[in-house]
C-alpha positions in Angstrom: 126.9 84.0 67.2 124.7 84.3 70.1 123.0 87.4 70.6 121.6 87.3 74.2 123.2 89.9 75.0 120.9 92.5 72.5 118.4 93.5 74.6 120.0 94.7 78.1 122.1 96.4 75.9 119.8 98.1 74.5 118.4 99.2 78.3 121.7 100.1 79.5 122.2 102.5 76.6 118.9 103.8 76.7 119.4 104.9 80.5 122.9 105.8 79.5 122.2 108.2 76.5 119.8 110.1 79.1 122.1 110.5 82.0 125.1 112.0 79.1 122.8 114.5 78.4 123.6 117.9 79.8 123.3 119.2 83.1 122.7 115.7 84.6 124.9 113.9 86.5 125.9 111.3 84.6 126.9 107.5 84.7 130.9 107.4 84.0 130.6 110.8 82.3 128.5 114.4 81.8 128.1 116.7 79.2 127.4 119.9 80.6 125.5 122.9 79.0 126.8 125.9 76.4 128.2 128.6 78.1 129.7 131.7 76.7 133.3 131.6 77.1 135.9 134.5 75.2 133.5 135.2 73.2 132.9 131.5 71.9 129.9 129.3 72.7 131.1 126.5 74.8 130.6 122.9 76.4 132.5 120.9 78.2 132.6 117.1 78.8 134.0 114.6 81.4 134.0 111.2 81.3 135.9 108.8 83.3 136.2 105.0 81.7 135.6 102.3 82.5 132.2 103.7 84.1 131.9 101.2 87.2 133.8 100.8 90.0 135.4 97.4 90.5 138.1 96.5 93.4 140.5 94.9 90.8 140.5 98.0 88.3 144.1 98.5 88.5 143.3 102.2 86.9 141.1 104.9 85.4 141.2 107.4 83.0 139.6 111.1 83.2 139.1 113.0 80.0 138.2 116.8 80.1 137.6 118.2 76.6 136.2 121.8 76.5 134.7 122.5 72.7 133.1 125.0 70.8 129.1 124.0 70.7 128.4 124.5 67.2 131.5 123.3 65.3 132.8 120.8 67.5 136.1 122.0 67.5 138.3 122.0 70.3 139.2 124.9 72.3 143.0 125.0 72.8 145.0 126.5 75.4 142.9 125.6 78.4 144.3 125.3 81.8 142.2 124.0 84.4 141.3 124.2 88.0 140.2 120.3 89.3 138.7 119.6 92.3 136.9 116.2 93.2 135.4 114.8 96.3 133.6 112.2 97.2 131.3 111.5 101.0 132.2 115.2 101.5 135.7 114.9 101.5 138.2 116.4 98.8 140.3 114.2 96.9 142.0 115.8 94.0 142.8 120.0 94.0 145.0 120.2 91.1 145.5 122.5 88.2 145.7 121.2 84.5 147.1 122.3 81.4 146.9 121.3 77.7 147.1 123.0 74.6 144.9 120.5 72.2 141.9 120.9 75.3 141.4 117.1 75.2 143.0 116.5 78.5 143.5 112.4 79.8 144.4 112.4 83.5 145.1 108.1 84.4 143.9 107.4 87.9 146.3 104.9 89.7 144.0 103.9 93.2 145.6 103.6 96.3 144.7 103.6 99.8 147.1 106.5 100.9 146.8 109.8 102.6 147.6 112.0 99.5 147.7 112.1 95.7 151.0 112.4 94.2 151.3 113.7 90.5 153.0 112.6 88.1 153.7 114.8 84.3 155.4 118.0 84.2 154.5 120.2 86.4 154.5 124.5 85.0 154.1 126.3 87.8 150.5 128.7 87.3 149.4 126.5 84.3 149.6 123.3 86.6 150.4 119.9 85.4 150.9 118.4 81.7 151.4 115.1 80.0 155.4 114.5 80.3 157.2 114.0 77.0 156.8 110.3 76.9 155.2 109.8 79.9 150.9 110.3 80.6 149.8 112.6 83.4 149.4 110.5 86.3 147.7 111.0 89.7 148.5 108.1 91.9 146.3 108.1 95.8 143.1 107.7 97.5 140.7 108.5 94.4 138.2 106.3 93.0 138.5 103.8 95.7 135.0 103.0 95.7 131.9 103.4 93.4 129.5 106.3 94.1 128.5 109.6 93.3 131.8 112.1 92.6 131.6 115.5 92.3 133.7 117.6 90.1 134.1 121.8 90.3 136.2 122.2 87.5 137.5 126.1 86.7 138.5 127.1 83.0 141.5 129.5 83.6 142.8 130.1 80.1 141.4 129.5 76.8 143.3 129.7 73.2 146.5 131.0 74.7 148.7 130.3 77.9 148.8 134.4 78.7 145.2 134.7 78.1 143.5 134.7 81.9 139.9 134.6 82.0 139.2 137.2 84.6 137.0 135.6 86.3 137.3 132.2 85.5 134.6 130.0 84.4 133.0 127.7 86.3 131.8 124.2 85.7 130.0 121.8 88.9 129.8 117.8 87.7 128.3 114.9 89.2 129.7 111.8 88.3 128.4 108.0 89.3 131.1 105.3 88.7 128.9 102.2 89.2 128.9 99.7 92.3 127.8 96.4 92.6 127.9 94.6 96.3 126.8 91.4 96.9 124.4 90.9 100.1 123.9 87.5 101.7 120.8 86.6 103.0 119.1 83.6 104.4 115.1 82.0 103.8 113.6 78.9 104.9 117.4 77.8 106.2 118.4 78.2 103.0 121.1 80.7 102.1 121.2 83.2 99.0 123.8 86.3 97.5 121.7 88.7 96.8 123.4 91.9 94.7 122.9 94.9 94.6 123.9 97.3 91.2 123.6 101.0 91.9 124.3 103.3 89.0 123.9 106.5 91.1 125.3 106.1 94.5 126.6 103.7 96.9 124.4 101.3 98.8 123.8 101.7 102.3 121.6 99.9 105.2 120.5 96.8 103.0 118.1 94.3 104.8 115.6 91.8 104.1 112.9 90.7 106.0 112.2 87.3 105.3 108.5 87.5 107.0 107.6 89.3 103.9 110.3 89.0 101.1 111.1 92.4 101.6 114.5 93.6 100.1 115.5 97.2 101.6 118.4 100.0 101.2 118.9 103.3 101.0 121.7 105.4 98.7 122.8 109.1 99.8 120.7 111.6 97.8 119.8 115.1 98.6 115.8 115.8 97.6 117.3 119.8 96.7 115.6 121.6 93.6 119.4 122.3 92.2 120.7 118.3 92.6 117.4 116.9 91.3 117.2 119.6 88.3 120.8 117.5 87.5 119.5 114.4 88.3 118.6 112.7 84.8 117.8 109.5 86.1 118.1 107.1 89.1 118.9 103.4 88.0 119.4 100.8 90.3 119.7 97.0 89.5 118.4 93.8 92.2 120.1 90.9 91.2 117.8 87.9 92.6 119.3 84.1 91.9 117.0 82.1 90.0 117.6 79.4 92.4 115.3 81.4 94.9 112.0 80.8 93.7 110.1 82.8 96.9 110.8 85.8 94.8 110.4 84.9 91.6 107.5 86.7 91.1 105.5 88.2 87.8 105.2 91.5 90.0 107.2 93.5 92.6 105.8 96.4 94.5 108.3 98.9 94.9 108.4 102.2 97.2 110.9 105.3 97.3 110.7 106.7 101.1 107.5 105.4 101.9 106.2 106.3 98.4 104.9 104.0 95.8 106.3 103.9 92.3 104.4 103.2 89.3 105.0 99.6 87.6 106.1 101.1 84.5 109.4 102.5 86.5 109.9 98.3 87.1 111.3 96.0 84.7 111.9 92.3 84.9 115.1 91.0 82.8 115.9 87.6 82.9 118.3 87.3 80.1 120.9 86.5 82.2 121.6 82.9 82.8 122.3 82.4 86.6 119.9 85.6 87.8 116.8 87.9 87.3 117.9 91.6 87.4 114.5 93.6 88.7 116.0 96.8 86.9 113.9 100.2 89.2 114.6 103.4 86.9 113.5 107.1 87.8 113.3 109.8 85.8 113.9 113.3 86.8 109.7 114.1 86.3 109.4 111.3 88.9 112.0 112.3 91.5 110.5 116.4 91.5 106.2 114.9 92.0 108.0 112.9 94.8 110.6 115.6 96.2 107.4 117.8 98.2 106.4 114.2 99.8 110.0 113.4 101.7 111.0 113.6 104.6 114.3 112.9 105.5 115.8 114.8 102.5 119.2 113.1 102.8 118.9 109.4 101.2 116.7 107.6 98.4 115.3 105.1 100.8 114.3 101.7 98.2 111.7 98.5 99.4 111.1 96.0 96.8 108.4 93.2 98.0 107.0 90.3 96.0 103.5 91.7 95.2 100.2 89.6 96.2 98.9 90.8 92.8 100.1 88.7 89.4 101.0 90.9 86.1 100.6 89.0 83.2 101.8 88.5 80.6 105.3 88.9 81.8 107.3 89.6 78.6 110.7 89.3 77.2 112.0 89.8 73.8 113.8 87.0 71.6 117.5 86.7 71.8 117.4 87.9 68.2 115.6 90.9 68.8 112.7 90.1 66.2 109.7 88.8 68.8 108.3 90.2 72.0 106.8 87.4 73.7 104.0 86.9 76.7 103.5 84.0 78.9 100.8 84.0 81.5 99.1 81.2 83.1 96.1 79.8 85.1 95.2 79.4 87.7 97.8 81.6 89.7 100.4 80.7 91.5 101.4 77.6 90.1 100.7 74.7 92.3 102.0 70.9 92.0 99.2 68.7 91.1 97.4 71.2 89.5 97.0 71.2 86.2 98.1 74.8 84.5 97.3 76.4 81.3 100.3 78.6 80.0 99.2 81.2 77.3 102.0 82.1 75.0 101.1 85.4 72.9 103.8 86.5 70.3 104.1 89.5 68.0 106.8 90.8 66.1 108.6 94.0 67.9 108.4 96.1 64.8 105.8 95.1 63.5 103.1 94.0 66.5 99.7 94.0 64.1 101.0 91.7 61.6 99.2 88.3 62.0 100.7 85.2 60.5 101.5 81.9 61.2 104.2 80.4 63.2 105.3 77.5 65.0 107.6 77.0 67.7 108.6 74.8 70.6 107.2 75.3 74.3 109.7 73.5 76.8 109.5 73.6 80.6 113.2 72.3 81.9 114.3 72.0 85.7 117.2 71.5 87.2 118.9 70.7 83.5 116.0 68.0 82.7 113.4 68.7 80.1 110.0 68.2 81.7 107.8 68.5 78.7 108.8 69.7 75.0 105.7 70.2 72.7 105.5 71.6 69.1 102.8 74.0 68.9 101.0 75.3 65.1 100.8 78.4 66.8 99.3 82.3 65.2 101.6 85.7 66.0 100.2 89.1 66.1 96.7 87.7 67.3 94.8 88.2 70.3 95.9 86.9 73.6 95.7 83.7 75.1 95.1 82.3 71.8 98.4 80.0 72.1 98.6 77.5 75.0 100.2 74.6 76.2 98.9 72.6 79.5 100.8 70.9 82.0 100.6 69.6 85.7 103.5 69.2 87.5 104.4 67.1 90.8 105.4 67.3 94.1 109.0 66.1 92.8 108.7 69.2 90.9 108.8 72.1 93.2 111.0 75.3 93.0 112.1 77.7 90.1 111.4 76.4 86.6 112.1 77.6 83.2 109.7 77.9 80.6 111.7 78.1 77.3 109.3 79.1 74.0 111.8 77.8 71.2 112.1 78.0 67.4 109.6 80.6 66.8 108.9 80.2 62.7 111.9 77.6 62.8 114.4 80.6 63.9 116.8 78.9 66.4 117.5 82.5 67.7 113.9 83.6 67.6 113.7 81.9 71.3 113.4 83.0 74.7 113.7 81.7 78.3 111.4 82.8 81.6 111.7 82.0 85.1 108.8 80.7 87.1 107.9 79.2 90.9 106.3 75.8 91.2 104.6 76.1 94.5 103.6 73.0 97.1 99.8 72.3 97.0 97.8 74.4 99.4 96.7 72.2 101.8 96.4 74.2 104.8 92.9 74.0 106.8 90.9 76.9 107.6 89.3 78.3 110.9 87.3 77.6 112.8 88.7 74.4 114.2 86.2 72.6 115.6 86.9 70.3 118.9 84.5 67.4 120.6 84.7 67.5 124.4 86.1 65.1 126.5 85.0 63.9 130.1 87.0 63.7 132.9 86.1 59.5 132.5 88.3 59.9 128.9 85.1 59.3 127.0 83.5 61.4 124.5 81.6 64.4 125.4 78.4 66.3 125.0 79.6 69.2 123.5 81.6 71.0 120.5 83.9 74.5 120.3 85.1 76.1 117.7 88.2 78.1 117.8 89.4 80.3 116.1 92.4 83.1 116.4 93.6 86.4 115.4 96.1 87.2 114.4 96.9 83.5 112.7 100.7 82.9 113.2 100.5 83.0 117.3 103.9 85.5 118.1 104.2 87.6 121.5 101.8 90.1 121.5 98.0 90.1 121.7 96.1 87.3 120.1 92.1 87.5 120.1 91.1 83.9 120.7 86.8 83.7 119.3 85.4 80.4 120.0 81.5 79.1 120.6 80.1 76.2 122.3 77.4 73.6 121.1 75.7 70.4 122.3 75.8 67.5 120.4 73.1 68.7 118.1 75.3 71.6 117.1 73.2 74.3 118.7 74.8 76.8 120.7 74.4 76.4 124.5 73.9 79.6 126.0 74.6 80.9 129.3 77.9 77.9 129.0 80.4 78.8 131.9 83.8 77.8 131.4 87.8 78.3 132.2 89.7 79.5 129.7 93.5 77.9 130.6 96.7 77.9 128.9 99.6 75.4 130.4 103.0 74.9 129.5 105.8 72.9 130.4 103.1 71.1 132.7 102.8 74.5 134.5 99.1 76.5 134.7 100.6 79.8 132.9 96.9 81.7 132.5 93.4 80.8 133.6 90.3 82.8 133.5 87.0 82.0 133.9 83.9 83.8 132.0 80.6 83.0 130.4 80.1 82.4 126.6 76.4 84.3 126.9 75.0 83.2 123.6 77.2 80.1 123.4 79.9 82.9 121.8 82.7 84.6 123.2 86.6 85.8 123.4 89.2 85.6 125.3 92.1 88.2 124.7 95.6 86.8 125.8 99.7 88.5 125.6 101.8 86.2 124.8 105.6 87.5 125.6 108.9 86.0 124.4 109.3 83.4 127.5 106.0 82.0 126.0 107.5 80.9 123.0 107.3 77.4 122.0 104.4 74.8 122.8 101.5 75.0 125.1 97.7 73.2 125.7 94.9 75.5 125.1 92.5 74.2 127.6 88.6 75.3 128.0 87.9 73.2 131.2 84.3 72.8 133.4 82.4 73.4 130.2 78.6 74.4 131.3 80.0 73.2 135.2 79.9 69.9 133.1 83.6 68.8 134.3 83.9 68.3 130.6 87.1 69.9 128.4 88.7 70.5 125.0 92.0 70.4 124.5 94.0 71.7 121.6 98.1 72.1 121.3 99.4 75.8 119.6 101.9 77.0 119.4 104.2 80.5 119.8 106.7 81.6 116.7 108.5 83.9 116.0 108.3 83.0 112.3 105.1 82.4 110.0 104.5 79.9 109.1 106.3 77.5 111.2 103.7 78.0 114.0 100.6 77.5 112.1 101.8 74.0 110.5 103.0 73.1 113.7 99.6 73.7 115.3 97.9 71.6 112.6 100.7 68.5 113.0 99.5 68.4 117.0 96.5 68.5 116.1 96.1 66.0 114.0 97.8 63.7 116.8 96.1 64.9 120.2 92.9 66.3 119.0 92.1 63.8 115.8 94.0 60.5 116.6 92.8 59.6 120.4 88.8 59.9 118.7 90.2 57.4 116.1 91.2 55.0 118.3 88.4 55.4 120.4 86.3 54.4 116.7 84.1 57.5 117.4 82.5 58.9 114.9 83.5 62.6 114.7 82.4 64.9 111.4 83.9 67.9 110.2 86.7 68.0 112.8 87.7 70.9 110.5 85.2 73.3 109.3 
């Protein structure tokens, strides 16, 4: 029997325990607190089941059962006032009744303007199960997931005649779970994205693929009273493990504009087709944050691949008996570069014993085993004591599991993680440095380096910093020159200006009709008649620009010196 499904288990019922306790609203259900009712010490509870939404859920069930706290024993008698709504609109106003006070109401969805009942219907004591028949309301409730909100009013308790004068009131917040899938696009490659919200429904989802950032809000209102019932705020990212650009070890995540601690982030990737980034928030959490907000109507979520790396990333065994840690040097991974993975592994319940162990370190892609390697390993010690090297290729690229198999011979005691193999970083860094040219075509007297700021050229202000040196490399001062941009064959800016210490800038705006490829020119160098000419670019998308830049480069700037068999050093610096 496999048991893989042990440990997100174990998280969902840890979250879910919390949000059934009382006065919180709950997921799929609420237990609310004692009051005194007739004399008797009271709770009620409401669950509805199944606790998530899904379109093809052909029905739900609502159970109200009003008790007496310390015993347990049901309260009989009870006839109740039910109203629900949902976005601010009321769905249900309907009156109860039923003598054992453990009250099922089936839920039959449909997109229609009303609810109609079905049961027996008496009058003051409102609606009851029918004699062979369950109590039935068929309409527009529960047609999508989200926050509902019950006001529920005990009328009568322990006997039909008995009125409670006034009536007792109970206010419920109940989530019914929604997931929606979000399709987004990186590097002309598409991905479905999704989305889990145990709280309330998602709104104004976007990603900007710039920066990897994943964004959406949920209604929420930042109130003392609807945070003081908030247990907890759990909401799920589903990322494919085909999209390696956000497979990360670490995700920086903000709540309007605000930071949340790591410890609020978890990493699961027990599932076999995606990583679920799980972002939970405690009621402590919401309150230190709620003085902070300012638009007191939504939770307002960014989740961006961090430039930071948290090792070890760890996962537990698909039996539940090890915690494991992989971690690796150097960071990121990079084809043809060899990488040390660290495997640390300690028992969960028992993390200081040290012993033995052996077990199997695999890295598979796409289905193939890449490298399987039996490794005499030690559990419970320090880390990094355990490790296993390996350097992939450039036929290697893109997500890759690392399985650690076997541990102590246990075919359960094993556990999978998802990793990025990145391309090599082979990018050149600024300045770029450019040998003159005359106006005969043969080599010049002088050199300039150029650089840029920012790197990726996109409309708006770039800083171009460049300096001019003789063949010796010294800086010329006093060098006049024209700075000139061209385009299309067309002279688009010029301006001329004296590099006083052999150093200056030239600040330029590029707008959107500027887009695409243009000659940077510095012509009449020192009143020389010499020039350098380099190709850039304008983007709108890093880093498509830049390695652009470099391919034109290499070909207009690097190649014609080639030819010409001149002997040109340190073309990049």
């Amino acid at each position: 029997m496999h048991l893989y499904w042990i440990i997100p288990v174990l998280l969902i019922l840890a979250i879910s325990f919390n949000t059934h306790s009382a006065s919180g609203h709950g997921l799929g259900g609420e237990t609310l607190p004692p009051v005194i009712i007739a004399g008797k010490n009271a709770t009620m509870s409401i669950f509805v089941t199944p606790p998530e939404f899904n379109s093809k859920n052909k029905e739900y069930n609502i159970v109200l059962k009003l008790y007496e706290t310390n015993t347990q024993a049901v309260i009989s008698h009870v006839t109740y006032h039910v109203q629900i709504s949902h976005d601010g609109k009321q769905l249900l106003d309907e009156k109860f009744h039923d003598d054992s006070s453990n009250l099922t109401l089936k839920v039959i969805p449909q997109n229609t303007d009303s609810i109609k009942m079905s049961g027996n219907d008496l009058g003051d004591l409102g609606w009851t199960p029918g004699f062979i028949s369950p109590l039935q309301a068929e309409g527009p409730l529960f047609l999508s997931g989200g926050l509902y909100k019950f006001k529920i009013q005990v009328l009568t308790v322990d006997d039909d005649s008995n009125k409670l004068n006034p009536p007792v009131t109970f206010d419920a917040a109940i989530s019914l779970a929604q997931t929606t899938d979000h399709k987004i696009s990186y590097e002309k490659n598409d991905y479905l994205l999704g989305i889990v919200s145990y709280y309330d429904k998602i709104e104004d989802f976007g990603f900007d693929s710039a920066s990897r950032k994943i964004s959406f809000s949920m209604p929420y209102e930042w109130t003392e009273k609807n945070i003081a019932q908030t247990n907890v705020v759990h909401e799920e990212i589903h990322i494919p493990k085909t999209f390696p650009e956000l497979l990360v070890t670490k995700y920086d995540v903000s709540v309007n504009g605000i930071k949340i601690s790591d410890s609020s982030v978890t990493v699961d990737d027990y599932t076999s087709d995606s990583r679920v980034v799980h972002l939970v928030l405690y009621q402590k959490q919401i309150s230190s944050m709620a003085n902070s907000i300012s638009d007191k109507s939504k939770m307002a979520f960014t989740i961006t691949p961090s430039k930071d790396e948290k090792f070890p990333i760890t996962a537990f065994t698909r039996n539940a008996i090890f915690e494991v840690g992989l971690s690796w040097e150097p960071a990121p991974i990079e084809s043809g570069k060899k990488t040390r993975f660290y495997v640390d592994i300690s028992r969960y319940f028992a993390p200081r014993v040290q012993e033995g162990g052996s077990f199997d370190f695999v890295i598979k892609q796409h289905g193939k085993e890449l490298l399987r390697k039996t490794i005499d390993g030690k559990i419970g010690v320090s880390e990094k004591t355990n490790f296993a090297d390996f350097e992939f290729s450039d036929k290697n690229l893109g997500p890759t599991v690392i399985s650690i198999e076997k541990i102590k011979e246990e075919e359960l005691s094993t556990v999978d993680f998802v990793v990025a193999v990145n391309p090599a970083d082979t990018r050149k860094t600024f300045p770029i440095r450019i040998p003159s040219v005359s106006l005969s075509d043969s080599t010049g007297n002088y050199f300039v380096d150029m650089t840029w700021i920012p790197e990726n050229l996109q409309p708006g202000q770039t800083e171009f910093i460049f300096t001019i040196y003789d063949k010796n490399l010294q800086p010329v001062p006093q060098a006049s020159y024209d700075f000139v941009l061209i385009q299309n064959g067309i002279q688009v800016y010029k301006k001329s200006n004296t590099a006083k210490a052999g150093g200056s800038f030239e600040d330029v705006t590029f707008f959107d009709k500027n887009k695409g490829q243009m000659d940077l020119r510095l012509e009449n160098i020192d009143k020389s008649g010499e020039y350098v000419s380099l190709p850039i670019a304008v983007t709108p998308e890093f880093p498509l620009g830049w390695y652009i830049v470099l391919a034109l480069m290499f070909f207009v700037v690097l190649m014609p010196n080639l030819l010409r068999k001149t002997k040109i050093q340190n073309l990049f610096l």
